[in-house]
ChimeraX commands (.cxc) that place a marker at each C-alpha (Angstrom):
marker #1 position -46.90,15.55,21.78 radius 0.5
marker #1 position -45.28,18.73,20.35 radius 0.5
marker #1 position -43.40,19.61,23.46 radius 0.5
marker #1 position -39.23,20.11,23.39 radius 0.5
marker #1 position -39.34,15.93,24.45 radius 0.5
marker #1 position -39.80,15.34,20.96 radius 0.5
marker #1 position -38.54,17.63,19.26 radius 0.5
marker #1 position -34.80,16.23,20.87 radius 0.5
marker #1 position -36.23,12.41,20.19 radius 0.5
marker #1 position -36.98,13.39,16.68 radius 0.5
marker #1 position -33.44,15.11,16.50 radius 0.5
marker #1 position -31.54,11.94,17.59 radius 0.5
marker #1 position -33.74,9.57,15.19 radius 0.5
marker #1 position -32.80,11.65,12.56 radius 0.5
marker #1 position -28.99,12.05,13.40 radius 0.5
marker #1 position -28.86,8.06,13.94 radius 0.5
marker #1 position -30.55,7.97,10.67 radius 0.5
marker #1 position -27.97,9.48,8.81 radius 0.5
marker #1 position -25.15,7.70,10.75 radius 0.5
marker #1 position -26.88,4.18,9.11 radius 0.5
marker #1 position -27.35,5.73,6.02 radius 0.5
marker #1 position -23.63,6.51,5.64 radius 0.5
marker #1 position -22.48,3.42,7.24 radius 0.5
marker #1 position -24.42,1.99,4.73 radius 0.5
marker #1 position -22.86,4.04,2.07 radius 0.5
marker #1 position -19.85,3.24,3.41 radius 0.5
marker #1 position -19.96,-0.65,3.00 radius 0.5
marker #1 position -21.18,-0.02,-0.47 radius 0.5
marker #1 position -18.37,1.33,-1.70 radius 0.5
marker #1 position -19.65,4.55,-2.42 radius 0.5
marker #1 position -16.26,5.91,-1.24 radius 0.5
marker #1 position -13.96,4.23,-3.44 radius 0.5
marker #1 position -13.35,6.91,-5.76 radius 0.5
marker #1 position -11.90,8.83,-2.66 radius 0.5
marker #1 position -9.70,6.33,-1.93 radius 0.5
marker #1 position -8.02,5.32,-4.80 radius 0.5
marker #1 position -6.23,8.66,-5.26 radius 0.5
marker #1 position -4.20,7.52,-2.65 radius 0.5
marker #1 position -3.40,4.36,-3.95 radius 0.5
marker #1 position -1.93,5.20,-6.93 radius 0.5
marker #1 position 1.36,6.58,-5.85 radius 0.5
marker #1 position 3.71,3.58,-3.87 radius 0.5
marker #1 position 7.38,3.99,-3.00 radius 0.5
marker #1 position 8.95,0.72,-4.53 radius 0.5
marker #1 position 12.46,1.58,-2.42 radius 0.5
marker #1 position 14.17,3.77,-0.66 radius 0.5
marker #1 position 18.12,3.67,-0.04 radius 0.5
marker #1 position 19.93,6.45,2.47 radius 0.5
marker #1 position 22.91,7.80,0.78 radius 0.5
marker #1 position 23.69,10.45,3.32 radius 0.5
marker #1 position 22.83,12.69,6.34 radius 0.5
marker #1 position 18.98,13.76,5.23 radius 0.5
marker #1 position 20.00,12.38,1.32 radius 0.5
marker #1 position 18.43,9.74,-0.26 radius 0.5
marker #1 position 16.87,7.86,-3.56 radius 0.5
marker #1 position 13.60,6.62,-3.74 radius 0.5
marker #1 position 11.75,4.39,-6.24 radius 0.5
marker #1 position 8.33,5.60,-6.64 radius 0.5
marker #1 position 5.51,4.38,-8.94 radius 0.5
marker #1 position 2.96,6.48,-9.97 radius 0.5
marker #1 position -0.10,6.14,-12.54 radius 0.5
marker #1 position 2.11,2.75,-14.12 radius 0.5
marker #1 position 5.05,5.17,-14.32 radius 0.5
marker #1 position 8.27,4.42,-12.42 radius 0.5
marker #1 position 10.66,7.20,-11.24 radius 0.5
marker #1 position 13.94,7.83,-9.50 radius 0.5
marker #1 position 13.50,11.08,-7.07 radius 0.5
marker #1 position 16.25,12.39,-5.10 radius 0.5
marker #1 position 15.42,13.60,-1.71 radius 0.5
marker #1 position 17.48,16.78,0.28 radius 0.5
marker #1 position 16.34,18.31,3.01 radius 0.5
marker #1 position 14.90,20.88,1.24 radius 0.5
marker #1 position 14.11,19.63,-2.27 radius 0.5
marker #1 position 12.79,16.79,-4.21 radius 0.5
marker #1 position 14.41,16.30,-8.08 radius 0.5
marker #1 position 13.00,13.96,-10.55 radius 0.5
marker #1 position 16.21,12.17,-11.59 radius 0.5
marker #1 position 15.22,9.81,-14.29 radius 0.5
marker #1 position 12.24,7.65,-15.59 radius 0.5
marker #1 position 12.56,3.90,-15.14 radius 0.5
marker #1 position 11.44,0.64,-17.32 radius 0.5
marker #1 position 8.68,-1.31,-15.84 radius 0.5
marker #1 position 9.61,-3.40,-12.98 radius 0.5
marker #1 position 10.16,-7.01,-14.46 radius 0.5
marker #1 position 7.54,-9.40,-13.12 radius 0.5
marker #1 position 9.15,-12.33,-11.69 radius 0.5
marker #1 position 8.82,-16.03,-13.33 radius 0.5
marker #1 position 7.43,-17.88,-10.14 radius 0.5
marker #1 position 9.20,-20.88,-11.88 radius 0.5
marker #1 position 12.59,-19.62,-11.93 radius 0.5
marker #1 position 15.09,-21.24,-9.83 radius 0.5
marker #1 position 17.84,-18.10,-9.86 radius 0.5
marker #1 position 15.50,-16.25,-7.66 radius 0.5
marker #1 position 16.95,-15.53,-4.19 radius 0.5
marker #1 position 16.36,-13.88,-1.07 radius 0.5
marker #1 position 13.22,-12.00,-0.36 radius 0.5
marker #1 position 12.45,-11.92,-4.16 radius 0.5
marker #1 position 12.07,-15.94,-3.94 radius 0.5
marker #1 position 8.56,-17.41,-3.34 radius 0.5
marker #1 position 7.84,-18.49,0.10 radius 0.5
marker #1 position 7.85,-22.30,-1.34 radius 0.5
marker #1 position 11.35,-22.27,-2.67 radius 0.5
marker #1 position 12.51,-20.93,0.03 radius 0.5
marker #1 position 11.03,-22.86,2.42 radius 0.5
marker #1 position 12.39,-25.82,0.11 radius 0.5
marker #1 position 15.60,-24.78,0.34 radius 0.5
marker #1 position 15.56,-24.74,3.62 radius 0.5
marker #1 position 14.00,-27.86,4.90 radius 0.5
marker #1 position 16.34,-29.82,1.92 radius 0.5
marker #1 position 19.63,-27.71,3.65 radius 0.5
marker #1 position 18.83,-29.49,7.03 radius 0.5
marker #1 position 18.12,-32.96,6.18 radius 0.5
marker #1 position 21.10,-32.75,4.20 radius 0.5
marker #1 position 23.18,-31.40,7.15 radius 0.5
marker #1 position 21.80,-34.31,9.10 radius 0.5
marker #1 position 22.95,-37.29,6.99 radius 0.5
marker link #1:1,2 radius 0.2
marker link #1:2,3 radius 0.2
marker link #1:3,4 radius 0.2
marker link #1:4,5 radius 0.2
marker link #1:5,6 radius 0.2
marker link #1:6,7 radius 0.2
marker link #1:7,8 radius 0.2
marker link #1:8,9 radius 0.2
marker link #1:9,10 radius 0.2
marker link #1:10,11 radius 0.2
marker link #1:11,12 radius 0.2
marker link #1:12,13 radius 0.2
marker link #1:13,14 radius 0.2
marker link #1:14,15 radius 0.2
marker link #1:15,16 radius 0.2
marker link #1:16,17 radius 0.2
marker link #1:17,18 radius 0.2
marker link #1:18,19 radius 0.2
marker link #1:19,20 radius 0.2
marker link #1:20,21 radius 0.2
marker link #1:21,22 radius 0.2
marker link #1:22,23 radius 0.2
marker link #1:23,24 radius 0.2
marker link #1:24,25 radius 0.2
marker link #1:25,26 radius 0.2
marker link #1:26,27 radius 0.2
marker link #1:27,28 radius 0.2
marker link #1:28,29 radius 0.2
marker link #1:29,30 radius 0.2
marker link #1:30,31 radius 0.2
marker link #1:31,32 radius 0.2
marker link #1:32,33 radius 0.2
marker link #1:33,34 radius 0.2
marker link #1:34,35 radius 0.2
marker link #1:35,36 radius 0.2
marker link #1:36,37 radius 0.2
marker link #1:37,38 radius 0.2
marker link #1:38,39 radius 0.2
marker link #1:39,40 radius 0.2
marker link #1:40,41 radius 0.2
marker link #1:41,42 radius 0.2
marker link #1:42,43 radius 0.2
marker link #1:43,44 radius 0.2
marker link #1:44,45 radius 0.2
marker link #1:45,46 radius 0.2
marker link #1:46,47 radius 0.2
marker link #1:47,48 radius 0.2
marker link #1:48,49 radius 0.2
marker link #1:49,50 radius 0.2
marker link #1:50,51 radius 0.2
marker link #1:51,52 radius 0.2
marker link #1:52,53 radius 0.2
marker link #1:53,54 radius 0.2
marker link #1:54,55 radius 0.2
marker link #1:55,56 radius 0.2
marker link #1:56,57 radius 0.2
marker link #1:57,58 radius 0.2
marker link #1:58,59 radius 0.2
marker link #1:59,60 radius 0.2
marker link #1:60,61 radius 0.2
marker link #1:61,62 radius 0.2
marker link #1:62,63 radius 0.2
marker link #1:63,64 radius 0.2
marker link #1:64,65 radius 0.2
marker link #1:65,66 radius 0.2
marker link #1:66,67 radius 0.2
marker link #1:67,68 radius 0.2
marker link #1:68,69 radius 0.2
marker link #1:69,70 radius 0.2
marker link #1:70,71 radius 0.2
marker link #1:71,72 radius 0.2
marker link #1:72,73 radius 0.2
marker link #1:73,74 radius 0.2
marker link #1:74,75 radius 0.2
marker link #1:75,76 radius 0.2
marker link #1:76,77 radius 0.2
marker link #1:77,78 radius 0.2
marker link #1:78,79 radius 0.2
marker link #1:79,80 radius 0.2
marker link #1:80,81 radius 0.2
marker link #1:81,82 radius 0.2
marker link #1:82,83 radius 0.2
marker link #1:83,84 radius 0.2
marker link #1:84,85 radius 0.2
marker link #1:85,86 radius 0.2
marker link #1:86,87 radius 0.2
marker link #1:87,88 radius 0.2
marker link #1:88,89 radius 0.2
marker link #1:89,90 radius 0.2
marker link #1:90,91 radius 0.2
marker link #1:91,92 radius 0.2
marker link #1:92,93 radius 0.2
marker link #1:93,94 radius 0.2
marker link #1:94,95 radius 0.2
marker link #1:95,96 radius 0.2
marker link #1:96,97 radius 0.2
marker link #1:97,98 radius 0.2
marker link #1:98,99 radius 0.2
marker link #1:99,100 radius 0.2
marker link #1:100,101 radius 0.2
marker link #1:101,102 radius 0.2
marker link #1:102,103 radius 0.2
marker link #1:103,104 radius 0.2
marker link #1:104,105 radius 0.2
marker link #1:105,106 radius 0.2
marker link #1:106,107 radius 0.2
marker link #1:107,108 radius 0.2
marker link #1:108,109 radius 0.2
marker link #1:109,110 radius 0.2
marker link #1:110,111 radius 0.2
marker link #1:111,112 radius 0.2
marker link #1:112,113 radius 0.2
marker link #1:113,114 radius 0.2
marker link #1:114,115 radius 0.2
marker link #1:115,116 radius 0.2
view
């Protein structure tokens, strides 16, 4: 039972061992270190203020900072304050900064209104 056979039967129990070993790894978590790198940079906004120009918000490592963007450079403008965290209990808040509930409040209290 030495012949090439099993040699190539041993080969693939061996390869699909290491394929559920890694999956394994995998679902673990074992990875996470890996990915987090990339997490910790996140463009906040970005505004176009001209052909190939533009301003971006970026956070990075609990830092905020302006960049300007060119076509061939990227400049550092300024460092920003912390974004504020919104009070979910503040009525002032509008748009797509207002919670889902207000403004689907709004809304539904806008067309009964409209109705009567």
């Amino acid at each position: 039972m030495s012949g090439p056979g099993f040699q190539s039967l041993l080969a693939v129990a061996v390869v699909l061992a290491l394929v559920v070993a890694l999956a394994w790894l995998v679902r673990r978590g074992a990875f996470a270190a890996l990915r987090q790198n990339t997490r910790g940079i996140s463009v906040e906004t970005a505004v176009p203020i001209g052909e190939r120009r533009s301003l971006i918000i970026v956070a990075v490592e609990g830092r905020r900072l302006l960049l300007g963007l060119t076509s061939g450079q990227i400049s550092m403008l300024t460092e920003l304050d912390p974004a504020p965290v919104p009070d979910p209990n503040d009525s002032s808040l509008t748009g797509a900064a207002a919670p889902f509930e207000q403004q689907l409040l709004s809304r539904i209290t806008g067309v009964f209104r409209s109705r009567s």
